[in-house]
C-alpha angles and dihedrals in degrees: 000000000000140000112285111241119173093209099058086051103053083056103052087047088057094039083056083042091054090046091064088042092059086047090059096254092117093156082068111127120194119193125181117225131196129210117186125230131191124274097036090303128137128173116218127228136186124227113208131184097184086190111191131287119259125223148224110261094171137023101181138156137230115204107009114135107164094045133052124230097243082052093051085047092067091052115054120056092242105100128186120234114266138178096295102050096140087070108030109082103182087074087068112101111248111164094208093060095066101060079058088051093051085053096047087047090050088052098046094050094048094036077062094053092262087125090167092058114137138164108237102200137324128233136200125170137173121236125249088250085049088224092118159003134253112213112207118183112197096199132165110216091191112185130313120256133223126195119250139180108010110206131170114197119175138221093181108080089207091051111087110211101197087054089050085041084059094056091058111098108191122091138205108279094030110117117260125255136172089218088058090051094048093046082051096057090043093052089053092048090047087051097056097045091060084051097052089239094140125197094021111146123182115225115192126211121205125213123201119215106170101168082062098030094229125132110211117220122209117191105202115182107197125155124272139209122304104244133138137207106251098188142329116245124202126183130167102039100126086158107013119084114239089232094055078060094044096051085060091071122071088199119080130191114293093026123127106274110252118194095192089045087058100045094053081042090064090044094058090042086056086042098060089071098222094110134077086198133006122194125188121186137162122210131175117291132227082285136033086251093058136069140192130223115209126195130197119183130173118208126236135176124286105173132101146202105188116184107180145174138212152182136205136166088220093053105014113217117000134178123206133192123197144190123191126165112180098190100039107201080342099282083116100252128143128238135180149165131182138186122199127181128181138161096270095017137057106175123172125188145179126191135178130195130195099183088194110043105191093350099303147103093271122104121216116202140163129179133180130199144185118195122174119197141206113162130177095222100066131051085224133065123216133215116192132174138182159187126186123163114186143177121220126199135179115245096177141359092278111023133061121191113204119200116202147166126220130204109189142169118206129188123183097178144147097055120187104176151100109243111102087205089064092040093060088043098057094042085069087074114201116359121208122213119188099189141166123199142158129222126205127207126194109179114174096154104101092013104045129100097267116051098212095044136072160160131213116193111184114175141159149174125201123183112196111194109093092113122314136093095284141061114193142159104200123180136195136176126179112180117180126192119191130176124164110219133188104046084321087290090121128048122213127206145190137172147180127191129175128155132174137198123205115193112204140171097050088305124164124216127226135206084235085048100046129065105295109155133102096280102180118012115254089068137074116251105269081014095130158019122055106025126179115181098350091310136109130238110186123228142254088227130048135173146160148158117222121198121184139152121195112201132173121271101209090264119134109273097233083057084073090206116135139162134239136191115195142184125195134172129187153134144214111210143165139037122186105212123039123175102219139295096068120246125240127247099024091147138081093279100158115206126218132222139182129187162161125226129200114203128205124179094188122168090257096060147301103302120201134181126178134197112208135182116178106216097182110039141137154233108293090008111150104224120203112189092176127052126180135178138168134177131196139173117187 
């Protein structure tokens, strides 16, 4: 109970006014009412016309010569409304939203070398029908920027600037980019603090040549100012421990204080996803030599219940339930658990993550799975069960080698059909493995050198021997290329697989054992390669080259619908032991495959569908010419 004042009414009816504002619903009308009570008492009420939200008719841009506007739509936050409005929140006007887009739109042009970029203005107005807003952006592109020379001089005698020149990797030609030259300065400083150097700091001096369009960059290391970090404070963290948040700095107490550490420090606290909001700050320590960092985080929630469907032509109607908890009694740790169910699968699962086994970069992780199978295109089914705990370590800024050991039971059983190589192979019964293995993960595409470039290198080598039924070397290698051409409007996009399976020790291999799976699109999974009795075998060797481009179609951006056009070729060959008579397509007999590919990013899911004709195909092959998929959570 407090003392009635209008005023302060009237100002809490227009702060709740300004809420729904700020939520797009700018037609909201908030009035304060007031019932009287007996001995001088009132309650107050609030009156409130929420009205609708209006939405964006139109996103459009004013002075932009290098980009389209469809282009510029998918980057900034502002969305128009599209055919599915009553779902698609981010095409309702919300005023606040569009001092983040000019900033997005900043950091997408000078990401791309177009240092002088500016927005201009902003302008918003309501239509005549007041049903909705038309978003107009005034931007300069300017020119776009390489960089040129790339020089390192030195103001610290211990600091070698031809050693702290070797760590840069940009080179003269490449675009400029703020983030490059960043990356740059951290890599120095890291640098000097492996070489006990303290306080160094790398100031770099630009140099404008705009007859050539190169910008210049000077790396000068000089020494900065002697101050140390006094304590970390942390406040706000009701879930969360204090030391998930401390792994996260690089700087302890009593270390020399790093302005650029703690603001990549407050990028990586944000980063984890467990706060709602993550303030950093530094302020001035018990002496003029010390500093404090202070750090203010607000929770959020970091738990799911996913229940999901799906379609596929290969299984039909599926349901999935999931579980996923990313700050597991908040130490940071990951846990999950899933349950799908289709048609030919079950498949249950269960993974943890520590993403700092004993205090160091170094994540810990097991899973376990159970997957039954009955699938139409095989005379067998299959059960299959594992458990595989890892440990995954960077070995350099942008690749992680994990090492593991796998313990598995596999059962390929209730055969009904005619080939005597699948006969023999059932009557094993289940098969142990007792394994250990490493992958290896190389991913330059959002972190490279060039933004719209990239490489993804994804290899492994797992040795099975160490008890169990089966002896075994299996290989597999995935490498991804990816560019985006013609102002980024087009992906690109390249890729090689190959595996290969070596069965040793008076093993024998088995179909659910050897390279099964739809290697290249146009065929059923299991559709082609070694086939006895009209029925595959699989095969101890697989690969295959994927080419493929997606490209708009004309279509409004917001509706999230692209094309696609697509080539594969690959093969499935080889199986080591085969009970007479002899299967068909043993060999290296590569298929060949052309398409086209409709995208859809709806708000149930990412949708796919792919045409397929195979040009180049064999005896006993399985052709698909339509494939379509859909995901959704809810």
């Amino acid at each position: 109970r407090q003392v009635f004042s209008p005023s302060q009414a009237e100002r809490d009816a227009s702060a709740i006014s300004q809420a729904y504002v700020q939520s797009g619903r700018v037609a909201a009308r908030v009035s304060p009412k007031i019932i009287r009570r007996s001995d001088n008492r009132v309650d107050l009420v609030f009156e409130i016309f929420e009205g609708k939200g209006i939405e964006i008719q139109r996103v459009s841009f004013v002075g932009n010569k290098i980009y389209s506007d469809r282009r510029l739509r998918r980057v900034v936050g502002s969305k128009q409304a599209g055919l599915l409005r009553a779902i698609v929140s981010s095409d309702t006007f919300v005023e606040d939203r569009l001092q983040f887009d000019e900033q997005v739109l900043t950091d997408f042009y000078q990401s791309r070398g177009y240092v002088d970029f500016r927005v201009t203005g902003t302008n918003a107005e309501l239509a005549r029908e007041r049903d909705g807003y038309f978003v107009t952006f005034n931007i300069q592109e300017g020119q776009q920027f390489r960089f040129g020379r790339i020089t390192t001089t030195s103001e610290i005698p211990e600091a070698n600037s031809a050693e702290f020149q070797n760590v840069l990797k940009i080179k003269p030609g490449v675009v400029y980019s703020p983030t490059l030259v960043e990356n740059s300065i951290a890599r120095m400083e890291r640098l000097a603090i492996k070489k006990g150097i303290d306080f160094l700091r790398v100031e770099p001096q630009i140099t404008r040549n705009d007859r050539a369009l190169t910008l210049d960059v000077e790396f000068r290391l000089v020494r900065g100012p002697r101050v140390f970090v006094e304590r970390i404070d942390i406040e706000g963290n009701t879930t969360t421990l204090d030391r998930v948040i401390r792994r996260q700095f690089d700087t302890v107490e009593g270390d020399p204080f790093n302005p650029r550490e703690i603001r990549e420090t407050a990028e990586r606290i944000r980063a984890l996803g467990y706060f709602s909001d993550a303030q950093v700050n530094a302020r001035e320590g018990s002496r003029p030599d010390q500093v404090v960092v202070d750090v203010d985080v607000e929770e959020t929630t970091t738990g799911s219940l996913t229940f999901g469907g799906s379609y596929s032509t290969d299984a039909g109607l599926g349901i999935s339930v999931g579980f996923r908890e990313r700050n597991f009694l908040g130490r940071g740790q990951t846990l999950s658990a899933n349950v799908a169910l289709s048609g030919d699968r079950s498949n249950y699962s269960i993974n943890f993550v520590e993403p700092a086994f004993l205090g160091r970069d170094v994540a810990f992780s097991f899973s376990s799975a159970y997957v039954e199978t009955d699938s139409d295109n095989s005379l067998y089914d299959t059960t299959y069960a594992s458990f595989r705990p890892g440990i995954t370590f960077p070995l350099a800024e942008r690749s992680r080698l994990t090492l593991y050991y796998s313990a598995s039971y596999s059962d390929q059983g209730n055969y009904a059909g005619a080939s005597p190589t699948l006969a023999a192979e059932a009557a094993l019964g289940g098969q142990f493995a007792s394994a250990v293995g490493y992958r290896y993960v190389f991913d330059s595409r959002d972190t490279g050198l060039n933004p719209n470039a990239g490489v993804l290198i994804d290899t492994g080598l797992e040795y099975a021997g160490l008890g169990g039924d089966q002896e075994y070397l299996k290989s597999t290698l995935r490498v991804v290329g990816e560019t985006r051409v013609l102002n980024e409007e087009v992906t690109l996009r390249g890729i090689f697989e190959a595996g290969s399976i070596d069965f040793m020790g008076g093993t024998r291999g088995r179909a659910v054992d050897r390279f099964t799976q739809k290697v290249i699109r146009g065929f059923e999974p299991n559709g082609m390669g070694p086939i006895q009795a009209n029925e595959h075998l699989g095969g101890n060797l697989f690969a295959a080259a994927k080419f493929e481009a997606e490209f708009p179609l004309g279509l409004p951006a917001e509706f999230g619908i692209t094309g696609g056009a697509f080539y594969d070729i690959g093969s499935i060959w080889n199986v080591d032991t085969v009970v007479p008579p002899t299967a068909q397509s043993v060999g290296f007999e590569p298929r060949h495959v052309i398409g086209l590919s409709l995208f859809w990013e709806s708000p149930f899911g990412p949708i796919r569908m792919d045409f397929s004709k195979a040009l180049q195909k064999e005896p006993g092959d399985i052709e698909r010419q339509f494939d379509f998929s859909v995901r959704t959570d809810f």
